[in-house]
ZAMARGU-4260 file (C-alpha; in steps of 0.2 Angstrom, whole numbers, plus 5000, padded with zeros to 4 digits):
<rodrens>
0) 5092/4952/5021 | 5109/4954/5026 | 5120/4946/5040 | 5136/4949/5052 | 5150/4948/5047
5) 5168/4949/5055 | 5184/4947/5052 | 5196/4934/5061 | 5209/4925/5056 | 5208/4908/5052
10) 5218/4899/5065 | 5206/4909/5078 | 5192/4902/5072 | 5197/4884/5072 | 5201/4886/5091
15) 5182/4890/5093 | 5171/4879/5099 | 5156/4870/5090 | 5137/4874/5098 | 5132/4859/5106
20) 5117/4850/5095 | 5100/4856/5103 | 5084/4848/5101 | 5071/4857/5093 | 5059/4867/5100
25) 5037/4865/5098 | 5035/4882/5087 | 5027/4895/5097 | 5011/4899/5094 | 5012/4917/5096
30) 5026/4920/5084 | 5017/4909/5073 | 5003/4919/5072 | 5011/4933/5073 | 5021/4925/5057
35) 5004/4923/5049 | 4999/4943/5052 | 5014/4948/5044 | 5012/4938/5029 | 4996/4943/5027
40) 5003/4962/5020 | 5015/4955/5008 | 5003/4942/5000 | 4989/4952/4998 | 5000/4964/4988
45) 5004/4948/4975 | 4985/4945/4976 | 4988/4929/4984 | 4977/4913/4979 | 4977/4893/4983
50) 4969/4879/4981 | 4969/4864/4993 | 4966/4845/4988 | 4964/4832/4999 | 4968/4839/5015
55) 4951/4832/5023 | 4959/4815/5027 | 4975/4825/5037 | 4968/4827/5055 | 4970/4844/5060
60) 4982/4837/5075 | 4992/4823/5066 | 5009/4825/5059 | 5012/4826/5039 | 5027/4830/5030
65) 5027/4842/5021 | 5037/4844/5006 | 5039/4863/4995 | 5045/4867/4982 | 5059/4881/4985
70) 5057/4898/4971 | 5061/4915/4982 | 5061/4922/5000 | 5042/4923/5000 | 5039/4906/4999
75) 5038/4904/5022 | 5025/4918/5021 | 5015/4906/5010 | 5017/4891/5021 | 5013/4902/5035
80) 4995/4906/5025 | 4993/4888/5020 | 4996/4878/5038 | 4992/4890/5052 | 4986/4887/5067
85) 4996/4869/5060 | 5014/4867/5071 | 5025/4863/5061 | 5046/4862/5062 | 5055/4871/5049
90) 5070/4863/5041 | 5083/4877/5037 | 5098/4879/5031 | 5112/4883/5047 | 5118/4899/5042
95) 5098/4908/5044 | 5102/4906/5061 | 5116/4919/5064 | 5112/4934/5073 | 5095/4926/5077
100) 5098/4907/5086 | 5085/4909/5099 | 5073/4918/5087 | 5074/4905/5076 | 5073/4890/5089
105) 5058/4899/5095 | 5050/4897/5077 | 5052/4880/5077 | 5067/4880/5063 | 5078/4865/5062
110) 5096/4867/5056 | 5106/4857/5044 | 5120/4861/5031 | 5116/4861/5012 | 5121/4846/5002
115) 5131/4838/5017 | 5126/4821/5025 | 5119/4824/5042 | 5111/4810/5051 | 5108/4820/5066
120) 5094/4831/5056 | 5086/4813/5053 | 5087/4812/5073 | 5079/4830/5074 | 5063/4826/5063
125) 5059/4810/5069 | 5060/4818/5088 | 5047/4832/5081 | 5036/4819/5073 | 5037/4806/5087
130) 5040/4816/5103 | 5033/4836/5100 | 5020/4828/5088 | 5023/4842/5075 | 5022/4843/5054
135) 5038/4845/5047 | 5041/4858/5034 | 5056/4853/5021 | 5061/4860/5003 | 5069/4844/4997
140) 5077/4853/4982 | 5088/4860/4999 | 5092/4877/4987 | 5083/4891/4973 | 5081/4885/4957
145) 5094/4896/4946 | 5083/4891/4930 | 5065/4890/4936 | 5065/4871/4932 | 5064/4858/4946
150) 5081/4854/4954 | 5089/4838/4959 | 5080/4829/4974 | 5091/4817/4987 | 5088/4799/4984
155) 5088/4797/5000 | 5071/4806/5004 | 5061/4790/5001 | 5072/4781/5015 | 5065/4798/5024
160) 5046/4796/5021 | 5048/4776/5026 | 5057/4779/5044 | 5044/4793/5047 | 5028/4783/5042
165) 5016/4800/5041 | 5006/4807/5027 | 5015/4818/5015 | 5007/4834/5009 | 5016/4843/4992
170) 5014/4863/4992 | 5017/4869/4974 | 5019/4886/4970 | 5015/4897/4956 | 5020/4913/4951
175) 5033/4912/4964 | 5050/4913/4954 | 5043/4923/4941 | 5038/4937/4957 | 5057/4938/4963
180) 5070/4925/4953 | 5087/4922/4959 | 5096/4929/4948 | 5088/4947/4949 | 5100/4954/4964
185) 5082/4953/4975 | 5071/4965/4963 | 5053/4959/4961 | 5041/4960/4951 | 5023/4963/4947
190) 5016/4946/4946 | 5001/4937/4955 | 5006/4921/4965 | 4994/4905/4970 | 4998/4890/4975
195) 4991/4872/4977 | 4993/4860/4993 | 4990/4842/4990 | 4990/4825/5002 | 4998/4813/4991
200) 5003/4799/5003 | 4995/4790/5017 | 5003/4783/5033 | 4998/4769/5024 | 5004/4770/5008
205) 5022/4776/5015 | 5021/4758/5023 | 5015/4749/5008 | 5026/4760/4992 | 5044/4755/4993
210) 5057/4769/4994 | 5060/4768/4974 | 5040/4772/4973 | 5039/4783/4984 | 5055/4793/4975
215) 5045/4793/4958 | 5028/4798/4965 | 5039/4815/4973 | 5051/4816/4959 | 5034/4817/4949
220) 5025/4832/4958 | 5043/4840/4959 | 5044/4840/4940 | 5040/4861/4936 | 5045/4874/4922
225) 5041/4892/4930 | 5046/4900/4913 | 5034/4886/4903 | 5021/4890/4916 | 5024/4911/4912
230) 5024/4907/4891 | 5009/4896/4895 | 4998/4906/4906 | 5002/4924/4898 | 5011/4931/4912
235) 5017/4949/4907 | 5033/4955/4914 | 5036/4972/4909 | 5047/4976/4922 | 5062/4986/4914
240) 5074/4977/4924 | 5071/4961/4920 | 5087/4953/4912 | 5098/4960/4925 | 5112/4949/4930
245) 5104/4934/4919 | 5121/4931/4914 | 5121/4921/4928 | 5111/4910/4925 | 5116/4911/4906
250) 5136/4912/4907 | 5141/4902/4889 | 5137/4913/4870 | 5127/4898/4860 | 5133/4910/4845
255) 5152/4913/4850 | 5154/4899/4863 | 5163/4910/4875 | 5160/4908/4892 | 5157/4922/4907
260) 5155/4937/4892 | 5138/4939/4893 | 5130/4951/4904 | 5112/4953/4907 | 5105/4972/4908
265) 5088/4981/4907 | 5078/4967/4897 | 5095/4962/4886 | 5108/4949/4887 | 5124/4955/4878
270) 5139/4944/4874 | 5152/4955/4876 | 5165/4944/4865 | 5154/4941/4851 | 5144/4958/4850
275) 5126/4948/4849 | 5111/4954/4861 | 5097/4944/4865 | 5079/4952/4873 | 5069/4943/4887
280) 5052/4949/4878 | 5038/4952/4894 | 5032/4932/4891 | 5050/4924/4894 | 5054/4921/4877
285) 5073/4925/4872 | 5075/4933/4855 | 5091/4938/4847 | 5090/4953/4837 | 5090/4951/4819
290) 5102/4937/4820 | 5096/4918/4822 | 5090/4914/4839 | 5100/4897/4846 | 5086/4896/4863
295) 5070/4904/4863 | 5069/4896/4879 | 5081/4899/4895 | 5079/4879/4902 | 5084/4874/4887
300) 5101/4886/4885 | 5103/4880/4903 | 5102/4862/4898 | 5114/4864/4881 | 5127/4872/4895
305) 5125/4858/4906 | 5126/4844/4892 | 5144/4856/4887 | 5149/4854/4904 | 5146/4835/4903
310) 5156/4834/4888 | 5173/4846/4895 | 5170/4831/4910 | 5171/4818/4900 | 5184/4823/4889
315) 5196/4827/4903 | 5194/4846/4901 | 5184/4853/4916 | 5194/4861/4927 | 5189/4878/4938
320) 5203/4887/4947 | 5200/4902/4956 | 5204/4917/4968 | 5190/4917/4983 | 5187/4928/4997
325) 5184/4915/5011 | 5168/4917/5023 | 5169/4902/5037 | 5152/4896/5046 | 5158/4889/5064
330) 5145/4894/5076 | 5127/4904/5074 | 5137/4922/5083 | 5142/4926/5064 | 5150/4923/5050
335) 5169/4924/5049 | 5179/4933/5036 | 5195/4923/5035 | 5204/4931/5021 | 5208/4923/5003
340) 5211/4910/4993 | 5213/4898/4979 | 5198/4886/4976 | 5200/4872/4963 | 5184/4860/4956
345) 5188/4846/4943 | 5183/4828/4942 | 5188/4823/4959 | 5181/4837/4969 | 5185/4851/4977
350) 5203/4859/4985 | 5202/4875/4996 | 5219/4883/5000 | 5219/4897/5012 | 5233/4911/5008
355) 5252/4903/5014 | 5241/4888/5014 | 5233/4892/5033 | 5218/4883/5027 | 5219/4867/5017
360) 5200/4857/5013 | 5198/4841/5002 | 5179/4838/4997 | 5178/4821/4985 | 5169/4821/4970
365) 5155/4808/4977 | 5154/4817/4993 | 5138/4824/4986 | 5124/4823/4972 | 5124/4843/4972
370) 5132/4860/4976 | 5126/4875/4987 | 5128/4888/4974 | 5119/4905/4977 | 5118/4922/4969
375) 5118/4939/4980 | 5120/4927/4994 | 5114/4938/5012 | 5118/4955/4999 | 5138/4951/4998
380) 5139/4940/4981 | 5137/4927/4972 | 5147/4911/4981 | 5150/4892/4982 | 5150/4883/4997
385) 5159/4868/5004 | 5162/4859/5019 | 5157/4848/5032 | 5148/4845/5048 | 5164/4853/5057
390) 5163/4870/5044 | 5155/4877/5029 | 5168/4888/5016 | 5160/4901/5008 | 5168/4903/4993
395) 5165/4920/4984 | 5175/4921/4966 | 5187/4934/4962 | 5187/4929/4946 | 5179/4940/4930
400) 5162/4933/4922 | 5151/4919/4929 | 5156/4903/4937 | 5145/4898/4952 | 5131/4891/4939
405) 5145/4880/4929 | 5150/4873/4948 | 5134/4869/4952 | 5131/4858/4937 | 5149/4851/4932
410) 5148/4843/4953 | 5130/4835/4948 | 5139/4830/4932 | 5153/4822/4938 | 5143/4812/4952
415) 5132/4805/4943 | 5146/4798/4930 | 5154/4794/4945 | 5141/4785/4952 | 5139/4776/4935
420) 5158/4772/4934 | 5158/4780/4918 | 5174/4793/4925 | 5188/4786/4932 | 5196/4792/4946
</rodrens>
C-alpha cells in the first residue's frame, strides 16, 4: 500500500488549513459486506479458522468494544470474518485517510494520531456507542509489534471501558505475525492463520471492576509471544526470505556490542563489525554458527537491547541525533514532503529542526508512554513520528544502520523512569 505524496515547502503547509472534526459515520452495509466478500479470497488462502467463546451473552444489536490485538495488514479482513453483519466503528490511525477520506468515513473508520492525547476520539466513540449504537473496533497497542511480543497498552484504557459502560469482546490472532512480520519489507509467508474472539467483560462488570481491574484483566489477555506460539506449535517457515531486514528489529551484536552493523538477509543475520552470522532455523530459533549463541530466542535479544538502552539512560549516555527527510501530515489531501532535517531524542524528548531552522518542534519526554515507530512505512522507509494534534512529523533517518527500534524503546524507557522520578530532568 502506498500513498501521495508531494512536495511543499514548509511555511506553505502551515498557512493550510486544518479539516474541520467530522462526526463519524454508521458503517455502510454494503461496503461492509462487500469488505467481507473480499476477505473472503485472501483468508481462505491462509486456511483461515476461529473459534468464538462467550459471544451468546452479546445481543446481535448491542454495542461491545472490541479490543485486537494488532500483528500485520490482514488483521481488518479477520474482523471483517469475525463481526459481520455486526456495525461496527473502526479506530485508525489519521494518515489511512489520505487519498481515501470519504471512503474511509463511509466504512465507518474513526481517526486519531498515534501516541498523541486526543480527547475528541473519546468524544467520537462515545457518540458511536451512545448516539449510532455501534461496536467499536480498537487495537489498543495503537502500532505492529516489531518483536512479536505484546506491546505497551495506555493506562488510560480502563478510564475508557468505565465512561463507555459496554461489554468488551478480545479477538486474539494467531498465525498473524508469523504470515507477514513487520520487519519483512511486506513479504509473507506460508503459514495458516486462526483466531479466537472472547466476551470478557460485562456491562456489568465494567461498572462493578475498578479501572486498575479492568487494566489487569486486558493487560492479561494482551500478554502474547507469536515467536513462542511458532517454537511451540511447529510452525515451519521455510521461506528463503525469512531474515530479511531483521536487523531491524535486532540492531545491537550481543557478541561485539556494536550497534546498527547487523544486517539481516536470506535466513541469516550478519554483524558486519564483528564477522559472526546467526540463522533464523524454519521454527524461529536463532543459531550462531559454530560459535556460542548469546539468544536463541529474538524477544529475548530484544529485551537484552532494551535493558542496554535503560542502562545508556540512566547513565546519562543516550542520545540519538540524526539527519531526516521530513514527511508532514496537515490534512487527509496528502502527505507533505517538507524537505530535511536534524532530529534529536535524549532524556527530555525530542527536537525537530527543519533545514535553516524553518521548522522548530519540541516533544517532552512525558508527553507519551510510547513512540510511532514503523518499518517500510506506506513503501517509503523506515520512519519515527512526532507531533501533535496541530501536525504529525514523519521522520525518516538518513543515518546508516538501524535506529527506529532503539527510539521506540529508549522513549518507553525514559517515561517510565520519568514517571517513577527515578531520571531527573
Amino acid at each position: 500500500m502506498k500513498i501521495k505524496v508531494k512536495l511543499k515547502p514548509y511555511e506553505d503547509v502551515l498557512k493550510l488549513k486544518k479539516p474541520p472534526h467530522k462526526k463519524p459515520l454508521k458503517p455502510n452495509l454494503i461496503l461492509a459486506f462487500v469488505i467481507r466478500v473480499l476477505a473472503i479470497f485472501d483468508l481462505l488462502k491462509v486456511k483461515f479458522t476461529y473459534k468464538k467463546t462467550g459471544m451468546d451473552k452479546l445481543d446481535k444489536k448491542e454495542p461491545a468494544l472490541i479490543l485486537m490485538n494488532h500483528s500485520s495488514f490482514i488483521d481488518l479482513k479477520i474482523a471483517s470474518a469475525l463481526l459481520f453483519p455486526r456495525r461496527y466503528n473502526i479506530v485508525m490511525t489519521s494518515d489511512g485517510f489520505v487519498g481515501k477520506n470519504l471512503l474511509m468515513r463511509l466504512i465507518g473508520c474513526i481517526p486519531t494520531q498515534k501516541f498523541v492525547s486526543d480527547s475528541v476520539l473519546v468524544r467520537d466513540i462515545l457518540y458511536c456507542v451512545k448516539k449510532k449504537k455501534t461496536s467499536i473496533l480498537l487495537y489498543p497497542e495503537a502500532s505492529y509489534s516489531l518483536d512479536g511480543t505484546a506491546t505497551t497498552l495506555p493506562s488510560s484504557l480502563g478510564k475508557l471501558v468505565k465512561n463507555l459502560g459496554i461489554p468488551v469482546v478480545i479477538i486474539k490472532t494467531y498465525g498473524a505475525f508469523a504470515f507477514d512480520p513487520l520487519y519483512n519489507n511486506l513479504q509473507t509467508r506460508r503459514v495458516k492463520i486462526s483466531a479466537t474472539m472472547e466476551y470478557i467483560l460485562s456491562k456489568e462488570d465494567t461498572k462493578a471492576l475498578s479501572v486498575n481491574e479492568i487494566n489487569s484483566i486486558i493487560n492479561e489477555q494482551f500478554s502474547f509471544d507469536n515467536f513462542l506460539w511458532q517454537q511451540q506449535n511447529k510452525v515451519k517457515i521455510s521461506e528463503p526470505f525469512r531474515a530479511d531486514f531483521l536487523n531491524r528489529v535486532l540492531y545491537k551484536c550481543p557478541s561485539c556490542l556494536a550497534e546498527g552493523k547487523t544486517e539481516g538477509k536470506g535466513i541469516h543475520l550478519t554483524c558486519n563489525n564483528c564477522g559472526k552470522v546467526y540463522e533464523l532455523d524454519e521454527y524461529g530459533f536463532m543459531k550462531a554458527q559454530n560459535l556460542k549463541t548469546e539468544f536463541t530466542h529474538i524477544p529475548d535479544w530484544f529485551k537484552w537491547q532494551r535493558e542496554c538502552v535503560k542502562k545508556e539512560i540512566e547513565s546519562g549516555e543516550y542520545e540519538l541525533k540524526t539527519e531526516v527527510d521530513i514527511l508532514m501530515l496537515k490534512n487527509t489531501k496528502c502527505i507533505y514532503n517538507i524537505g530535511s532535517g536534524t532530529l534529536t531524542h535524549n532524556k527530555d524528548g525530542f527536537v525537530l529542526k527543519g533545514k535553516n531552522n524553518s521548522l522548530s518542534y519540541t516533544q517532552s519526554a512525558e508527553a507519551t508512554y510510547s513512540l510511532n515507530a514503523d518499518y517500510y512505512w506506506y513503501e517509503i522507509g523506515d520512519i519515527i513520528c512526532i507531533g501533535d494534534s496541530n501536525a504529525l512529523y514523519y521522520c525518516l533517518p538518513k543515518t546508516q544502520g538501524d535506529i527506529v527500534a532503539k527510539a521506540r524503546l529508549a522513549t518507553e524507557e525514559i517515561y517510565k523512569l520519568k514517571k517513577s522520578k527515578a531520571l531527573t530532568v
